[in-house]
Short mmCIF file of the C-alpha atoms (twelve columns), coordinates in Angstrom:
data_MODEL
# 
_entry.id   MODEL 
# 
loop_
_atom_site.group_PDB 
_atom_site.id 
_atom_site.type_symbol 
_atom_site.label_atom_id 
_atom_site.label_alt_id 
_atom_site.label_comp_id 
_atom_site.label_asym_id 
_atom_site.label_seq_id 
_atom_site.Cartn_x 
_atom_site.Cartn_y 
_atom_site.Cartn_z 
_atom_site.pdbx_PDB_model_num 
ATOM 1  C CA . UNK A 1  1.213  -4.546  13.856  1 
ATOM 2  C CA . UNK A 2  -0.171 -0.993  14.045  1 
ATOM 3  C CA . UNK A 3  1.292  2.300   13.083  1 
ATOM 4  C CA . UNK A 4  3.664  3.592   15.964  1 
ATOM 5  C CA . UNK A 5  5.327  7.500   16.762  1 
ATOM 6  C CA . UNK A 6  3.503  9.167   14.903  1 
ATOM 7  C CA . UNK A 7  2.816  12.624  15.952  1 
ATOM 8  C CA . UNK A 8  -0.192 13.516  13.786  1 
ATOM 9  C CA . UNK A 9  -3.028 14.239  15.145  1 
ATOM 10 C CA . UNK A 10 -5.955 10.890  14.918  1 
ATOM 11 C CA . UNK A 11 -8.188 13.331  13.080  1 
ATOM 12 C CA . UNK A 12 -5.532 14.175  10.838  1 
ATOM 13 C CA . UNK A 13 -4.678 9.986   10.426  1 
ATOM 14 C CA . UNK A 14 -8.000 9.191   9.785   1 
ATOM 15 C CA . UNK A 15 -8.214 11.453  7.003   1 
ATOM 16 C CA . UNK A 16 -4.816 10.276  5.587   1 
ATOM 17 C CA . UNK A 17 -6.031 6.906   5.318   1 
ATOM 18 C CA . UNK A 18 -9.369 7.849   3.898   1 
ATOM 19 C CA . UNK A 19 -7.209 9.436   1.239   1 
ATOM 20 C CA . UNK A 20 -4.891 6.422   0.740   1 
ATOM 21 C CA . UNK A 21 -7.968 4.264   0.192   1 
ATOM 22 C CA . UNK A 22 -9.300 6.738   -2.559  1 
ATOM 23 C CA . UNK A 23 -6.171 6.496   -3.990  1 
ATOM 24 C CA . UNK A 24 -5.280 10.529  -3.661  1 
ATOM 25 C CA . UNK A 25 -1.640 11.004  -3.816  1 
ATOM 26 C CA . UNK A 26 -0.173 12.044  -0.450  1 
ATOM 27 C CA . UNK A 27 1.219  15.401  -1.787  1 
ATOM 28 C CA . UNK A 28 -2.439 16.187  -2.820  1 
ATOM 29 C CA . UNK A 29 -3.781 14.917  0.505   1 
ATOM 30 C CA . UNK A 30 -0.966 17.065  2.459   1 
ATOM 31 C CA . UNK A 31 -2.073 19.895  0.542   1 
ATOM 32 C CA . UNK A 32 -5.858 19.756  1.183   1 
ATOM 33 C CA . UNK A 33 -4.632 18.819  4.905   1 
ATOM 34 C CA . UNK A 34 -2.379 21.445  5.222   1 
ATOM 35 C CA . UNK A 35 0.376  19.636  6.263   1 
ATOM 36 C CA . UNK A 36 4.054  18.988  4.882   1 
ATOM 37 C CA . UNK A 37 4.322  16.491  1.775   1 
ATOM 38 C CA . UNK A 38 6.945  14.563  3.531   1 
ATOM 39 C CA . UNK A 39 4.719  13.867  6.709   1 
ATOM 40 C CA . UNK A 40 1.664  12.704  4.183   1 
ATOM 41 C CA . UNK A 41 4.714  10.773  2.371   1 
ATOM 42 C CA . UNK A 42 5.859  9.163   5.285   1 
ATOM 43 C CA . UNK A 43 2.500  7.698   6.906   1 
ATOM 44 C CA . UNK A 44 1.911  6.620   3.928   1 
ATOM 45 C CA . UNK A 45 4.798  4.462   3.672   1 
ATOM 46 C CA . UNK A 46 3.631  3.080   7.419   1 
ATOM 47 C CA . UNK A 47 0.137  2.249   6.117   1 
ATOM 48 C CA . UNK A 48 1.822  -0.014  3.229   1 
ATOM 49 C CA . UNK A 49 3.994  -1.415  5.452   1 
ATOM 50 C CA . UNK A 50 1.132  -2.842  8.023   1 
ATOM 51 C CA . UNK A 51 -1.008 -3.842  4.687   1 
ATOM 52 C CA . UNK A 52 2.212  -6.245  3.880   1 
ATOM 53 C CA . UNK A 53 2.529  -7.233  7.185   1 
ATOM 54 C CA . UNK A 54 -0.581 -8.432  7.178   1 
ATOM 55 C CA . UNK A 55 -0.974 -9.894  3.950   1 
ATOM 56 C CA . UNK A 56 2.455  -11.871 5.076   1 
ATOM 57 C CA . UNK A 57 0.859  -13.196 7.920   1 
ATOM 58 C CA . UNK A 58 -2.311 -14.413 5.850   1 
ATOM 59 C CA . UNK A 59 -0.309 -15.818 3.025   1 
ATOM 60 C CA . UNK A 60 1.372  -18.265 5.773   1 
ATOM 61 C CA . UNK A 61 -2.503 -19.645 7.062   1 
ATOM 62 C CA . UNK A 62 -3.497 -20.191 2.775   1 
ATOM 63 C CA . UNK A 63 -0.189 -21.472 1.622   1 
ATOM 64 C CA . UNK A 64 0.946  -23.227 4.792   1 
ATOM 65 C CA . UNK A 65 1.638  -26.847 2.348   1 
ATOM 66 C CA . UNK A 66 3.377  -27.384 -1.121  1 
ATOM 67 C CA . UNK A 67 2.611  -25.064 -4.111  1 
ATOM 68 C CA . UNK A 68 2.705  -26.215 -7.744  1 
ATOM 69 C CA . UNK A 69 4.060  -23.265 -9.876  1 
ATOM 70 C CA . UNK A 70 3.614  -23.521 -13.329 1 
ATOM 71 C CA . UNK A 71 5.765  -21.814 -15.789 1 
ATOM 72 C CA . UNK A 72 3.868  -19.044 -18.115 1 
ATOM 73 C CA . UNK A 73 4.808  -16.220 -20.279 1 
ATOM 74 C CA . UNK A 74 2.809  -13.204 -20.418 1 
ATOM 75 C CA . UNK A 75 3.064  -10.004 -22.885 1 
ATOM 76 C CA . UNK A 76 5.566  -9.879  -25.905 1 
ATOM 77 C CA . UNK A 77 3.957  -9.673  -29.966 1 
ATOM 78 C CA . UNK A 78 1.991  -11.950 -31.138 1 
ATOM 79 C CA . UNK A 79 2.580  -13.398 -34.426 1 
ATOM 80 C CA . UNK A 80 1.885  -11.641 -37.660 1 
ATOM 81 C CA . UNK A 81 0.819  -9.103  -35.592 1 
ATOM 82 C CA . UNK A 82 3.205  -5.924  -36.770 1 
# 
């Protein structure tokens, strides 16, 4: 899966997704850019969406047998702790 229709220039992509990877927020990264928040917004949803897709794929070649789950409870007070 790759990103598809999108009418941004590659320069302007490639500096988008240098951005998502050091975690700036696309409205800050539109702004630097000088492009609209919603277009930042937007291919920024698309680059999730092919990190999933991927990640699905992989998760089907490690867990292709059974998995054991275990139940476990994390967070909540612990005792005599007020």
């Amino acid at each position: 899966m790759k990103i598809s229709h999108c009418r941004l220039l590659k320069k302007i992509q490639l500096r988008l997704l240098e951005f998502f990877v050091l975690e700036v927020t696309a409205r800050s990264a539109a702004d630097i850019l000088g492009i609209q928040p919603n277009s930042a917004a937007l291919f920024y949803r698309k680059i999730r969406e092919v990190i999933a897709y991927h990640l699905e794929q992989e998760s089907h070649e490690i867990f292709g047998g059974v998995v054991e789950l275990d139940e476990s409870y994390f967070g909540g007070v612990r005792k005599g702790m007020v």
